[in-house]
Structure formats: structure tokens, C-alpha cells
mmCIF file of the N, C-alpha and C atoms, coordinates in Angstrom:
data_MODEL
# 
_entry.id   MODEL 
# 
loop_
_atom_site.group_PDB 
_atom_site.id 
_atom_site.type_symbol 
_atom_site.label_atom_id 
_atom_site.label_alt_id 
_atom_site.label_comp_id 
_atom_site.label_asym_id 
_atom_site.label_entity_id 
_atom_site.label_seq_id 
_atom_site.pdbx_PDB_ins_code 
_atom_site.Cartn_x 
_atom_site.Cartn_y 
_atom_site.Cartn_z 
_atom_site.occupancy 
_atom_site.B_iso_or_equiv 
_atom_site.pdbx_formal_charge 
_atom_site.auth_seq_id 
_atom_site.auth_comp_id 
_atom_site.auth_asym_id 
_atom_site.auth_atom_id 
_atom_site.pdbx_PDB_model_num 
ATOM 1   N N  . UNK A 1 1  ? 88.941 153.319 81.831 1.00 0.00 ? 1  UNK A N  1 
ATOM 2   C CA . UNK A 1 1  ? 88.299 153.264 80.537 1.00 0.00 ? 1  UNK A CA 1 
ATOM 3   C C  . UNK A 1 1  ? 89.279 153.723 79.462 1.00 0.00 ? 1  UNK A C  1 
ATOM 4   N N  . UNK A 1 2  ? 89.320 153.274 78.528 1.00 0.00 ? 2  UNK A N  1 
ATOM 5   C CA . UNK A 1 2  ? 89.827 153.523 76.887 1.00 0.00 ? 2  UNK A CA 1 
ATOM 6   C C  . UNK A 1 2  ? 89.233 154.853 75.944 1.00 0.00 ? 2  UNK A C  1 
ATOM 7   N N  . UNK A 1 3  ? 89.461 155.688 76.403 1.00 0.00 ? 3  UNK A N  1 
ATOM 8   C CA . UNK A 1 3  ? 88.895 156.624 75.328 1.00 0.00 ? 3  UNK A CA 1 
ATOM 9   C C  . UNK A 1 3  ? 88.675 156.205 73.988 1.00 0.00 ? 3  UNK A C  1 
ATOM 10  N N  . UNK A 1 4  ? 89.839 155.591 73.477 1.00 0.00 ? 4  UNK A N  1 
ATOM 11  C CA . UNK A 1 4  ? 90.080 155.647 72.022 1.00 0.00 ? 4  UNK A CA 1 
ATOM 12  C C  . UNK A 1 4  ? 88.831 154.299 71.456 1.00 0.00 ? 4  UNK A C  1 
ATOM 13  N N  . UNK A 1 5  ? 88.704 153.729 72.639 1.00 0.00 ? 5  UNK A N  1 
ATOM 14  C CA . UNK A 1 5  ? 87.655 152.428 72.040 1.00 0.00 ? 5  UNK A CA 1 
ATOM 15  C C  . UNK A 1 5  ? 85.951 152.912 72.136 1.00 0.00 ? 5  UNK A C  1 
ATOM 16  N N  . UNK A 1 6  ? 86.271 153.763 73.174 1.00 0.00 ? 6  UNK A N  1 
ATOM 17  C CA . UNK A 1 6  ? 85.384 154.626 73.627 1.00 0.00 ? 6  UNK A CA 1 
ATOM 18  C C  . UNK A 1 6  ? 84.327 155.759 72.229 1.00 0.00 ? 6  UNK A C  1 
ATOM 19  N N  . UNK A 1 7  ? 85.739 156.005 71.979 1.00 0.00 ? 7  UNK A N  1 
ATOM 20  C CA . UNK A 1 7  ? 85.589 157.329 70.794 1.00 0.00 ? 7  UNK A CA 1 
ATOM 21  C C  . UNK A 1 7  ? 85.078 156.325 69.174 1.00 0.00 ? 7  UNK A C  1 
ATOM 22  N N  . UNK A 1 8  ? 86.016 155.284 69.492 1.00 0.00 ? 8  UNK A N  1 
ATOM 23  C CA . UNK A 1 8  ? 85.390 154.253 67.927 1.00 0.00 ? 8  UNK A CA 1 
ATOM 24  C C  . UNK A 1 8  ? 84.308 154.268 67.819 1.00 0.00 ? 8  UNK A C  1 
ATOM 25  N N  . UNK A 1 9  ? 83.608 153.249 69.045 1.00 0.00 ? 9  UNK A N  1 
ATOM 26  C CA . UNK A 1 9  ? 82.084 152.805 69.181 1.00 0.00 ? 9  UNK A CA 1 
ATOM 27  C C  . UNK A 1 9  ? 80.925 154.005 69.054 1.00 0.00 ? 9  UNK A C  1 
ATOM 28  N N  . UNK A 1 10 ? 81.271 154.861 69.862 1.00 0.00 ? 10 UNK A N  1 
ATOM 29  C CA . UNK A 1 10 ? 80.509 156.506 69.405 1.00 0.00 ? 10 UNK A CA 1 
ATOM 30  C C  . UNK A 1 10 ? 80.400 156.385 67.838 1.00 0.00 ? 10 UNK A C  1 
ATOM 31  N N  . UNK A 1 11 ? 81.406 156.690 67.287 1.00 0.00 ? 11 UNK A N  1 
ATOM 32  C CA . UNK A 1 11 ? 81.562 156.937 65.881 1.00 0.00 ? 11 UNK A CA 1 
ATOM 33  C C  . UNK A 1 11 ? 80.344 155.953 65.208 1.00 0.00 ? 11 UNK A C  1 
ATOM 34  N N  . UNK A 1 12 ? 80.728 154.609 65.460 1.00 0.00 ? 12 UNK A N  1 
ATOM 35  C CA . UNK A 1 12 ? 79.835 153.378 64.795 1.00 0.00 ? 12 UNK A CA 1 
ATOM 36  C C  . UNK A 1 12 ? 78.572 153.637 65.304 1.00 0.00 ? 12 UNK A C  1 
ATOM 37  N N  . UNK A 1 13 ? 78.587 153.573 66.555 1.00 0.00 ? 13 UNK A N  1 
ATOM 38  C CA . UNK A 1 13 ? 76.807 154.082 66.821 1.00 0.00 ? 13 UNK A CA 1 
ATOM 39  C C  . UNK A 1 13 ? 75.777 154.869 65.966 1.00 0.00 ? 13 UNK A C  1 
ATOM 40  N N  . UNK A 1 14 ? 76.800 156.091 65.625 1.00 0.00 ? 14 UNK A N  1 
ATOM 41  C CA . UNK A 1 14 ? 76.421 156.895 65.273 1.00 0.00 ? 14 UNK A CA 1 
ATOM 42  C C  . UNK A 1 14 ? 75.713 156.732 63.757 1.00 0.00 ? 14 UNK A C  1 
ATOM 43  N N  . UNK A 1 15 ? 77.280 155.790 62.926 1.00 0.00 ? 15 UNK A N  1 
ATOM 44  C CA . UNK A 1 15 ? 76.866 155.463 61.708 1.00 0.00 ? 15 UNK A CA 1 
ATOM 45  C C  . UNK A 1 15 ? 75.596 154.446 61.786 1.00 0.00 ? 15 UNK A C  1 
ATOM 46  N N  . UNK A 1 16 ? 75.773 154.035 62.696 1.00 0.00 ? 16 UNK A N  1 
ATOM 47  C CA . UNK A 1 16 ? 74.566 152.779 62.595 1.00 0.00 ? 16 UNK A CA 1 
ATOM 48  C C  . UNK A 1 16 ? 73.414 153.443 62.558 1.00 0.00 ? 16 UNK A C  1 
ATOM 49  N N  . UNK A 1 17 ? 72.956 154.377 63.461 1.00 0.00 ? 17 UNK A N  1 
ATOM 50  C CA . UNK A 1 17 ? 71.956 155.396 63.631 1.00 0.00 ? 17 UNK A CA 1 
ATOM 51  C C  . UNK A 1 17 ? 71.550 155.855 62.409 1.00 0.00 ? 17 UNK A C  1 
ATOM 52  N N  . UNK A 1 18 ? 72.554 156.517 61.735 1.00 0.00 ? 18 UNK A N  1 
ATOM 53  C CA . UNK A 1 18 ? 72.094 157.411 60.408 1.00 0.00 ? 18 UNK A CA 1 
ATOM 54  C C  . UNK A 1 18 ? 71.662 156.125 59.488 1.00 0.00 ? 18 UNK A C  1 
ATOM 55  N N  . UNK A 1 19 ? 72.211 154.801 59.670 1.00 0.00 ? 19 UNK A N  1 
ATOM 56  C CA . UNK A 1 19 ? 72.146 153.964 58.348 1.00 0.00 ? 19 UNK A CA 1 
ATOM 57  C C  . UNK A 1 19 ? 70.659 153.364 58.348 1.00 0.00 ? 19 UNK A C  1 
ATOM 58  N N  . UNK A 1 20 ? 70.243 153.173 59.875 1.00 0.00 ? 20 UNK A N  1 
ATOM 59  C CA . UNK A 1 20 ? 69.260 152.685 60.157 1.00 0.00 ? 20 UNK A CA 1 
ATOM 60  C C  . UNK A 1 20 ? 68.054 153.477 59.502 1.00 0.00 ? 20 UNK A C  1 
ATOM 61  N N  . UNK A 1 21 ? 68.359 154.938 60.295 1.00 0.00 ? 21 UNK A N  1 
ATOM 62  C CA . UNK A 1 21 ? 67.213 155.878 59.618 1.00 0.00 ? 21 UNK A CA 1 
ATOM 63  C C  . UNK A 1 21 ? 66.924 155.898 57.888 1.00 0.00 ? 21 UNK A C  1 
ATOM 64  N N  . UNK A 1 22 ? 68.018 155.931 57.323 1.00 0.00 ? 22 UNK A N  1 
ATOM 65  C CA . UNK A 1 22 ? 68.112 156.057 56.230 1.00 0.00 ? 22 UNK A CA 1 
ATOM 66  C C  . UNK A 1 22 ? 67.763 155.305 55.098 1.00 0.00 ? 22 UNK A C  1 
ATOM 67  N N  . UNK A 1 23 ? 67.672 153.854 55.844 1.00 0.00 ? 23 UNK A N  1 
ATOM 68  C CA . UNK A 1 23 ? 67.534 152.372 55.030 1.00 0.00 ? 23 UNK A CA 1 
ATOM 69  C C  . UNK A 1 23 ? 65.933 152.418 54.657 1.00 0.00 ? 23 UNK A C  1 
ATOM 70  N N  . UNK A 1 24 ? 65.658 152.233 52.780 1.00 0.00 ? 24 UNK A N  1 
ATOM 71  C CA . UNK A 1 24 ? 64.609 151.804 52.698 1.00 0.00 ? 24 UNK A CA 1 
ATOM 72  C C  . UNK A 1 24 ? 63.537 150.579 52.878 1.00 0.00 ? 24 UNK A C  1 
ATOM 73  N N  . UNK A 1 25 ? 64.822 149.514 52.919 1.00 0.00 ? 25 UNK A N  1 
ATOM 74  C CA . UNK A 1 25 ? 64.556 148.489 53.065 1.00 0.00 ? 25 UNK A CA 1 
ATOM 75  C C  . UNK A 1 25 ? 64.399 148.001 54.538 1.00 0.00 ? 25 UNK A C  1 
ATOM 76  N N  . UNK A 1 26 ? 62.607 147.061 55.066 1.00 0.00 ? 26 UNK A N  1 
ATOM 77  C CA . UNK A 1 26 ? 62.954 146.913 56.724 1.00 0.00 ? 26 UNK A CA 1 
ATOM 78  C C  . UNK A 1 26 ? 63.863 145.858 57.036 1.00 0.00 ? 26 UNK A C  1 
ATOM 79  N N  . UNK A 1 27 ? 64.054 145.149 56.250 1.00 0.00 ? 27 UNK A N  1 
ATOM 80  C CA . UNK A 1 27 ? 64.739 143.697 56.687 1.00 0.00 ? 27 UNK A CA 1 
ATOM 81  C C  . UNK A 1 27 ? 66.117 144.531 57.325 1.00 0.00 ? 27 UNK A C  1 
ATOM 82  N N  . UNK A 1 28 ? 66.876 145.311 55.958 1.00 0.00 ? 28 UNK A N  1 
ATOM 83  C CA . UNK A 1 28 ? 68.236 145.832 56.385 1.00 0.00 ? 28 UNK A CA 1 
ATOM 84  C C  . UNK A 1 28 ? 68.161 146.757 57.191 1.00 0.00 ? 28 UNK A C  1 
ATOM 85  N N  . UNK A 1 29 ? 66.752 147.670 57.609 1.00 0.00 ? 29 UNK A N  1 
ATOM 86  C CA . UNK A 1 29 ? 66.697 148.456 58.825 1.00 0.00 ? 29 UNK A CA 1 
ATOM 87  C C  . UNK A 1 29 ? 66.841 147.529 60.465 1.00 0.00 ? 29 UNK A C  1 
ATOM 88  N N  . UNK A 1 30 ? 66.166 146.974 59.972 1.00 0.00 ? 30 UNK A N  1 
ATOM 89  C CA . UNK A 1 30 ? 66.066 145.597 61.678 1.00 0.00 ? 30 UNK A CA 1 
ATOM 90  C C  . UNK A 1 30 ? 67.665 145.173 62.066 1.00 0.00 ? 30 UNK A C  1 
ATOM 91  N N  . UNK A 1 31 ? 68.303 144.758 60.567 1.00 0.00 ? 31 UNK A N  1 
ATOM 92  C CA . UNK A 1 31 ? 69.501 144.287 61.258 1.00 0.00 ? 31 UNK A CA 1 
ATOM 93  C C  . UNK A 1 31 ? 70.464 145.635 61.629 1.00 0.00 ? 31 UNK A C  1 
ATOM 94  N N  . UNK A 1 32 ? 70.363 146.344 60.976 1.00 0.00 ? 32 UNK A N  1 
ATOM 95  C CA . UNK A 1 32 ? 71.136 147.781 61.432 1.00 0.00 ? 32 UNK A CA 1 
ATOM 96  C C  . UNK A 1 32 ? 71.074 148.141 62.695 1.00 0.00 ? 32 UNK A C  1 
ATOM 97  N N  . UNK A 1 33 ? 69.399 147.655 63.188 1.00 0.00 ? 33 UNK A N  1 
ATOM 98  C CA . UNK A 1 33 ? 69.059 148.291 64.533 1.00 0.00 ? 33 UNK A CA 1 
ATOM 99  C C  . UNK A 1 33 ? 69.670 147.225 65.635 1.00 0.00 ? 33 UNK A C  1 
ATOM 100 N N  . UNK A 1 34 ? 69.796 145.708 64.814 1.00 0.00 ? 34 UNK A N  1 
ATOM 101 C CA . UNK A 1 34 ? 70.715 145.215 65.862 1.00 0.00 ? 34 UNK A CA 1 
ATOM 102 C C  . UNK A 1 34 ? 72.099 145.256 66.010 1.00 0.00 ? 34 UNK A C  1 
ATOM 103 N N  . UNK A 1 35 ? 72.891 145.556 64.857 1.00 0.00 ? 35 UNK A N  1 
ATOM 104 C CA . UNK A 1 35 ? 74.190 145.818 65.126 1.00 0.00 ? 35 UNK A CA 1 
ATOM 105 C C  . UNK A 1 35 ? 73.983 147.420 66.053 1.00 0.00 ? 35 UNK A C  1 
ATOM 106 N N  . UNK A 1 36 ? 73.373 148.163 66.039 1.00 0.00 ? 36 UNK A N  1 
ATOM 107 C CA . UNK A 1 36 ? 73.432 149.381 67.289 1.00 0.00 ? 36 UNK A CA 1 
ATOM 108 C C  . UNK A 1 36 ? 73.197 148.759 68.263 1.00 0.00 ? 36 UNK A C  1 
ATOM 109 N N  . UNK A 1 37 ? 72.474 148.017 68.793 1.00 0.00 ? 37 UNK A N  1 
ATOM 110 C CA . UNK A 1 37 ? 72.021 147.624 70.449 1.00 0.00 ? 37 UNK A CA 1 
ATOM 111 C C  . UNK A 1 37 ? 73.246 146.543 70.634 1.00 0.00 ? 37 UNK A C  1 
ATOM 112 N N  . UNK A 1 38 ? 73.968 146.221 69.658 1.00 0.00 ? 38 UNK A N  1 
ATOM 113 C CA . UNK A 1 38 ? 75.062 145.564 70.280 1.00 0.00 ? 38 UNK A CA 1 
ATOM 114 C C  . UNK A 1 38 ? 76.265 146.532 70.360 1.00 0.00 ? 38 UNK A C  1 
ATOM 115 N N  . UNK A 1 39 ? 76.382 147.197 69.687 1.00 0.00 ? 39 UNK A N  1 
ATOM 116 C CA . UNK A 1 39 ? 77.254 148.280 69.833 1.00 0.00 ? 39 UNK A CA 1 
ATOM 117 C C  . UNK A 1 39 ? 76.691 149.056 71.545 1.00 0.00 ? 39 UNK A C  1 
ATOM 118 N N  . UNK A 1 40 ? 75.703 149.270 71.539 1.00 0.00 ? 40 UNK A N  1 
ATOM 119 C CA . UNK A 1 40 ? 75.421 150.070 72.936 1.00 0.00 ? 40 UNK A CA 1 
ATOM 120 C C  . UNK A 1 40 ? 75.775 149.063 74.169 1.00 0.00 ? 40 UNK A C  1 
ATOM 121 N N  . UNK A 1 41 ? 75.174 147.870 73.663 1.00 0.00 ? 41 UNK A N  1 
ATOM 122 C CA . UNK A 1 41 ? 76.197 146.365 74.470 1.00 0.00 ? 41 UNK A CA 1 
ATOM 123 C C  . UNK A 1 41 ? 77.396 146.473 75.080 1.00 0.00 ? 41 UNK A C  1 
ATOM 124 N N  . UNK A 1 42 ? 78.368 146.909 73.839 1.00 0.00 ? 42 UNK A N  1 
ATOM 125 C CA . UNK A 1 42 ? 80.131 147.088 74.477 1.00 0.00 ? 42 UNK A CA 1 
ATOM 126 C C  . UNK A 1 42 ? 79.930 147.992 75.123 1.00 0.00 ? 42 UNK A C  1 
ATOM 127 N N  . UNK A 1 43 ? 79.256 149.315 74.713 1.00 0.00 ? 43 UNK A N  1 
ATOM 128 C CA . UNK A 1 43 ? 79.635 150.466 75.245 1.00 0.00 ? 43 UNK A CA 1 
ATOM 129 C C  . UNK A 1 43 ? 79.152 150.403 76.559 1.00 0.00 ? 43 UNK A C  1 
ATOM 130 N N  . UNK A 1 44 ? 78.074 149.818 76.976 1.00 0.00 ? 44 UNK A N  1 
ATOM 131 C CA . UNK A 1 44 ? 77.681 149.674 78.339 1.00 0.00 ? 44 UNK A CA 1 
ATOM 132 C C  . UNK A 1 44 ? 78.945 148.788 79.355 1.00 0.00 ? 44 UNK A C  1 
ATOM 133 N N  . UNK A 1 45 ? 79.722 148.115 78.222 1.00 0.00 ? 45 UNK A N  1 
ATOM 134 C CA . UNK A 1 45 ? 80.561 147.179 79.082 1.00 0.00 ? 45 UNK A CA 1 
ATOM 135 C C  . UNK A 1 45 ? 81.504 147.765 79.496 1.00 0.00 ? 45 UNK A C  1 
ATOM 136 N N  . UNK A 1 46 ? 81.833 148.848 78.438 1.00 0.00 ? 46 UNK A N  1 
ATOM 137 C CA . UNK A 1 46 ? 83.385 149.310 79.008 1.00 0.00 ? 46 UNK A CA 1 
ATOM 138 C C  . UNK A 1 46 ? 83.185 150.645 79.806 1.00 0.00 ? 46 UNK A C  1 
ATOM 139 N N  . UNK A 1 47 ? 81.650 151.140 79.996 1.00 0.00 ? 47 UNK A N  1 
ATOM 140 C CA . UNK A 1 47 ? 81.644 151.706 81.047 1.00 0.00 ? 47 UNK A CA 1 
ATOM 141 C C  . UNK A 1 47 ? 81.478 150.915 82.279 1.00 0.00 ? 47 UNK A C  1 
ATOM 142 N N  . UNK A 1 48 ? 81.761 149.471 82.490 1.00 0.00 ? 48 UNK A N  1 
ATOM 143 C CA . UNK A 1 48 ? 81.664 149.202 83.540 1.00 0.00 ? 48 UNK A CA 1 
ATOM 144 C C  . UNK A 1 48 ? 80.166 148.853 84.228 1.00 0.00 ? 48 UNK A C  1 
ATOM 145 N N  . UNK A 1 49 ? 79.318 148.724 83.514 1.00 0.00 ? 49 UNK A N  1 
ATOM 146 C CA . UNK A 1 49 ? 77.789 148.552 83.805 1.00 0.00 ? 49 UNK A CA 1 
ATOM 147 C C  . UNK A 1 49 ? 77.710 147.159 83.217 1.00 0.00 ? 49 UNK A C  1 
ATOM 148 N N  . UNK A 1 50 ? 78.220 146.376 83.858 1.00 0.00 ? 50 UNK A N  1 
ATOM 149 C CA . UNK A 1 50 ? 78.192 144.511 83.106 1.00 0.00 ? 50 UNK A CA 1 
ATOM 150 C C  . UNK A 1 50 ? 76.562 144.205 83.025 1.00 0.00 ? 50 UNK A C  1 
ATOM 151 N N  . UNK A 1 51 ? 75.930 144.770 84.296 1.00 0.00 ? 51 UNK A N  1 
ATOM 152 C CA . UNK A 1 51 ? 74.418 144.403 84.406 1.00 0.00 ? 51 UNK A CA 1 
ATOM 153 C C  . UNK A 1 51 ? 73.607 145.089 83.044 1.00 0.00 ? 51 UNK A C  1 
ATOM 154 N N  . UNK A 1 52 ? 73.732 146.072 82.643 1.00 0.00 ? 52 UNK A N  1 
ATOM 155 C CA . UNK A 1 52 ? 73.101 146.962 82.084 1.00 0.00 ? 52 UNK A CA 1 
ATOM 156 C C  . UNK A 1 52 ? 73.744 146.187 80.504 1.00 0.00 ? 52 UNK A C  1 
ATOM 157 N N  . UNK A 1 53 ? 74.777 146.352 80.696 1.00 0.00 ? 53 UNK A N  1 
ATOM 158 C CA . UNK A 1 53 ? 75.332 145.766 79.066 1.00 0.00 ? 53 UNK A CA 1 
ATOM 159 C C  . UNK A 1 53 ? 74.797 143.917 79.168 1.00 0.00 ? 53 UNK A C  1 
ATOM 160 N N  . UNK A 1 54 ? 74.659 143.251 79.802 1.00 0.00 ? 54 UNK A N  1 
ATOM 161 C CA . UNK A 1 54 ? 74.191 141.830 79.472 1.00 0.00 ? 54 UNK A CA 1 
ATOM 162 C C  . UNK A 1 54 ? 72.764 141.908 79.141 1.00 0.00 ? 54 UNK A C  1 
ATOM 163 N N  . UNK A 1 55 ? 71.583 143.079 79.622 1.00 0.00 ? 55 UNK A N  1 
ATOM 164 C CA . UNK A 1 55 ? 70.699 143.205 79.682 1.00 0.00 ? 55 UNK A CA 1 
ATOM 165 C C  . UNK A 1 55 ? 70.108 143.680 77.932 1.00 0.00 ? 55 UNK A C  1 
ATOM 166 N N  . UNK A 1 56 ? 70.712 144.496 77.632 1.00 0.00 ? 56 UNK A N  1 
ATOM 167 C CA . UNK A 1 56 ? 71.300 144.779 76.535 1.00 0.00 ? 56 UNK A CA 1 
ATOM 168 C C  . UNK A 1 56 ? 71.164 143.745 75.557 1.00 0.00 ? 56 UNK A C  1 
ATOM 169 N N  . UNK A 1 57 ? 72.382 143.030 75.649 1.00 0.00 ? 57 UNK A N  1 
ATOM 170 C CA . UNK A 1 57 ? 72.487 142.441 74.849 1.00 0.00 ? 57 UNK A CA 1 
ATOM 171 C C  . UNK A 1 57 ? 71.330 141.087 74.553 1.00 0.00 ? 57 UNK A C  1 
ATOM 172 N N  . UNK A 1 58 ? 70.813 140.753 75.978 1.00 0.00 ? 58 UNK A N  1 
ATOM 173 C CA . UNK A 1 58 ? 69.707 140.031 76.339 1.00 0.00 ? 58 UNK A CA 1 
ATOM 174 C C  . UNK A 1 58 ? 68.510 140.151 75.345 1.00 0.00 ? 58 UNK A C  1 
ATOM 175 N N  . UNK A 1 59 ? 67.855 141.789 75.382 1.00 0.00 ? 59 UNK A N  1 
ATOM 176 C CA . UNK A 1 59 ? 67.054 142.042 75.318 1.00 0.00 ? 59 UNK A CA 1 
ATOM 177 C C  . UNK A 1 59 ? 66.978 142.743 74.077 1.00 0.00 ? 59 UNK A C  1 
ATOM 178 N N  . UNK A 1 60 ? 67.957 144.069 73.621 1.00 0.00 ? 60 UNK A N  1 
ATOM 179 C CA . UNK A 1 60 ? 67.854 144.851 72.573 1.00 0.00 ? 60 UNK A CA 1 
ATOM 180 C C  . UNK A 1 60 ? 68.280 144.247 71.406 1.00 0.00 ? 60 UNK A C  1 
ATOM 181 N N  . UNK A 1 61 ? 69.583 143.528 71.479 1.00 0.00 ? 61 UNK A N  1 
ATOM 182 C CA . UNK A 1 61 ? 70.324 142.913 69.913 1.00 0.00 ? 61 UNK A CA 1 
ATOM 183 C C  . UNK A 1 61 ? 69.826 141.381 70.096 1.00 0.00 ? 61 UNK A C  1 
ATOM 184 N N  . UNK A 1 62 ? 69.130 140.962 71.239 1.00 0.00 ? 62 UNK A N  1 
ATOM 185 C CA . UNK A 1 62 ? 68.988 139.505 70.923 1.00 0.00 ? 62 UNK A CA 1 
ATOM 186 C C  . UNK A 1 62 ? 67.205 139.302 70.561 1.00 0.00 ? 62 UNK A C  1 
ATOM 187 N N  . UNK A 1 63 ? 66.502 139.694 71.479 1.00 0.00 ? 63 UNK A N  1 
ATOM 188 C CA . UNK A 1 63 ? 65.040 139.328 71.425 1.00 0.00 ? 63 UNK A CA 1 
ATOM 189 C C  . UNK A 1 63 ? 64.428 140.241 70.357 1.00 0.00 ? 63 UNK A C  1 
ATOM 190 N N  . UNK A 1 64 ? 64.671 141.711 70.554 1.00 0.00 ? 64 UNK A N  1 
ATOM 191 C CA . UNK A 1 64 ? 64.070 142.539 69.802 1.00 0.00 ? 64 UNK A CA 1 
ATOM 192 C C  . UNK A 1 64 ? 64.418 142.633 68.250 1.00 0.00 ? 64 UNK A C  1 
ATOM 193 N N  . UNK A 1 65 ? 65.619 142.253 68.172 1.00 0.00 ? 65 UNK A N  1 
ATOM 194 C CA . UNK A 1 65 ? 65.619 142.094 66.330 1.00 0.00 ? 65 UNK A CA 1 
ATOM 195 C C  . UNK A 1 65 ? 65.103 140.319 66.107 1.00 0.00 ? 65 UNK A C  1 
ATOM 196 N N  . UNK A 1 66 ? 65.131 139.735 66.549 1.00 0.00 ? 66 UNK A N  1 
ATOM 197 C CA . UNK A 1 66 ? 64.588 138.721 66.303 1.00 0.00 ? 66 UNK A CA 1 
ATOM 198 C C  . UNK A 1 66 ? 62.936 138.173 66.341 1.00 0.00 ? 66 UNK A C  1 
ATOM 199 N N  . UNK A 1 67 ? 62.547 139.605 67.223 1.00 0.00 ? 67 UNK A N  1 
ATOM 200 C CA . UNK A 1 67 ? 61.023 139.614 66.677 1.00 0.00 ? 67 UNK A CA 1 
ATOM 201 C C  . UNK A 1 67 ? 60.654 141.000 65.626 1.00 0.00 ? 67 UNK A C  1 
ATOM 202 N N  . UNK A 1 68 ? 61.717 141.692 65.459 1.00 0.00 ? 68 UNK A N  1 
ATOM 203 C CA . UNK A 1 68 ? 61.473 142.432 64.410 1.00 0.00 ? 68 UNK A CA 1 
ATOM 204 C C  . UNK A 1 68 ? 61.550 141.839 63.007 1.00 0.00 ? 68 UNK A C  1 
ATOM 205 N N  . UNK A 1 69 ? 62.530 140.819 62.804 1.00 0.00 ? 69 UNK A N  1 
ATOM 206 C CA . UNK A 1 69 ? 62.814 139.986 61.762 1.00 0.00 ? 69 UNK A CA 1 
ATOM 207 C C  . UNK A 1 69 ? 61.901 139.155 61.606 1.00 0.00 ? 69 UNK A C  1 
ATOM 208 N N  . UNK A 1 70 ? 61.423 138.726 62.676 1.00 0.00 ? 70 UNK A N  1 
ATOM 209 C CA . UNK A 1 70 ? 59.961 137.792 62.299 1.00 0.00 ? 70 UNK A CA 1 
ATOM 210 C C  . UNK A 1 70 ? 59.131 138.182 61.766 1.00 0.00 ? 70 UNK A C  1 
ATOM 211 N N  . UNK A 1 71 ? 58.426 139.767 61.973 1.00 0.00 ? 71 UNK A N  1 
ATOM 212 C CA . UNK A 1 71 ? 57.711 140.724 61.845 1.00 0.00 ? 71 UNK A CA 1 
ATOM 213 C C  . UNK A 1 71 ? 57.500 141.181 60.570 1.00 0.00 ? 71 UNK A C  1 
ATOM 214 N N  . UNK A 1 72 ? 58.936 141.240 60.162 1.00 0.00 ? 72 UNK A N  1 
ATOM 215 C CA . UNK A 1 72 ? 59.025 141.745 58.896 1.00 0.00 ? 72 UNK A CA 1 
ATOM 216 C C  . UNK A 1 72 ? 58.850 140.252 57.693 1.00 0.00 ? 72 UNK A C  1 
ATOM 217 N N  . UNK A 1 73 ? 59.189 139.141 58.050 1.00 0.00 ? 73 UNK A N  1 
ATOM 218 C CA . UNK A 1 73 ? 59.122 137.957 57.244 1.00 0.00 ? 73 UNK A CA 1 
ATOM 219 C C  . UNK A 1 73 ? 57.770 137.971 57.509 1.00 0.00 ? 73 UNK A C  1 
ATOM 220 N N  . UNK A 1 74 ? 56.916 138.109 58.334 1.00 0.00 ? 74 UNK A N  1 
ATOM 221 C CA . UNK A 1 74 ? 55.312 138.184 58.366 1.00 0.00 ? 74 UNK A CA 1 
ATOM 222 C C  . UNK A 1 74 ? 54.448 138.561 57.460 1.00 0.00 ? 74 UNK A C  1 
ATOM 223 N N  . UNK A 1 75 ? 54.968 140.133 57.102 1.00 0.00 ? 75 UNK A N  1 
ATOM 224 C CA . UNK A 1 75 ? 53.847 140.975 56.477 1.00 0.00 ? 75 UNK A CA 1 
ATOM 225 C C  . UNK A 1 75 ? 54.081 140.915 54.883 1.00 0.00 ? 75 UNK A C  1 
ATOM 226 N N  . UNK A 1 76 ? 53.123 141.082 54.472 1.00 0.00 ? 76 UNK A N  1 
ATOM 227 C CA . UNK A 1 76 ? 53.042 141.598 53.103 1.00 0.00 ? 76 UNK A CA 1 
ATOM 228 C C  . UNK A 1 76 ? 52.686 142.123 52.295 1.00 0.00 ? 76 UNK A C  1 
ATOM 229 N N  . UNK A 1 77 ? 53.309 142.780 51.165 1.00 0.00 ? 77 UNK A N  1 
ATOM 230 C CA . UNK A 1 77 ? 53.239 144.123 50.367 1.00 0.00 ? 77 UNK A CA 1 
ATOM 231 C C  . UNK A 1 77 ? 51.935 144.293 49.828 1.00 0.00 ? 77 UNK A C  1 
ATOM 232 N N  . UNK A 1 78 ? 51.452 145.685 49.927 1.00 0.00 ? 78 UNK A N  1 
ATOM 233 C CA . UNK A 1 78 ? 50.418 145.938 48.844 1.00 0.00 ? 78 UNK A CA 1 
ATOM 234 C C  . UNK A 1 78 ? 50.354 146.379 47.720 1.00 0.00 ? 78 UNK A C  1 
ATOM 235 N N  . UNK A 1 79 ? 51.522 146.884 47.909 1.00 0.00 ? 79 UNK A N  1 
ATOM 236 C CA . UNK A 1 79 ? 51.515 147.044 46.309 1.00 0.00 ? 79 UNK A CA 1 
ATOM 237 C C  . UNK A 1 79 ? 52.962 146.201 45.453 1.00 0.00 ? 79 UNK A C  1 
ATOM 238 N N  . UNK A 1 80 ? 52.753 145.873 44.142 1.00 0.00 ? 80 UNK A N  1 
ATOM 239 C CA . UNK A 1 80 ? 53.996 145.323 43.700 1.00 0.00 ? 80 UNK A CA 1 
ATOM 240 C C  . UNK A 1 80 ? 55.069 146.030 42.888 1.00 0.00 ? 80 UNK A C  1 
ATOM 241 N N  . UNK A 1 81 ? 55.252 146.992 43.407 1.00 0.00 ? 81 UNK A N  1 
ATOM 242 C CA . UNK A 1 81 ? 56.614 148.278 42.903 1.00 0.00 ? 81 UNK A CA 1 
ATOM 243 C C  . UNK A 1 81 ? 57.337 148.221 44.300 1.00 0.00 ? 81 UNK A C  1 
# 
């Protein structure tokens, strides 16, 4: 394993994490939450867990923001502020 690629992706996770929490907006929260599950993607890869990282990417950055994005194009506001 690569520490140093190792130590990047941590870092980005991390930012992704705080950006996600932080975002008022859901559209830009959903995609935040999928650039993390693809980030946890690599990181599963370069630990060597190919099963776990395709699953991943399968399931967390592919299906789940894409029904979160639906979700969010779904609903609508009650109030107009």
C-alpha cells in the first residue's frame, strides 16, 4: 500500500464529510455525499478489498446518489424564501 495516496484520500474524505454536513443546499449535499462513497471506493481499493470497493461503488456513489438526486428533484418547497 501507498501511504501517501493513502494519507490524500483520508484528507478528501474528510473534506467531503465536513462539506457535506455543512451544505445548505440538498442537491449540493447529495452530490458531496457521492463524491465521498467514491472516495471510500478507492480507498477500499487500495486496501486491497476489490469486492468491498466494487460494491461500493455499485451501491453507495452509483445507486444511492442517484436516488437521492431523484428525491430531491421530487419534492417541493413550502415556503418561498
Amino acid at each position: 500500500m501507498i501511504w501517501q495516496f493513502d494519507l490524500i484520500i483520508l484528507g478528501l474524505l474528510i473534506v467531503a464529510a465536513v462539506l457535506s454536513l455543512r451544505s445548505t443546499d440538498l442537491l449540493s449535499a447529495t452530490m458531496i455525499f457521492g463524491v465521498y462513497s467514491f472516495l471510500m471506493c478507492l480507498l477500499w481499493a487500495e486496501m486491497a478489498a476489490v469486492d468491498v470497493a466494487f460494491t461500493e461503488a455499485a451501491v453507495g456513489a452509483g445507486a444511492s446518489t442517484m436516488f437521492l438526486v431523484s428525491t430531491v428533484y421530487n419534492t417541493t418547497r413550502k415556503s418561498s424564501d
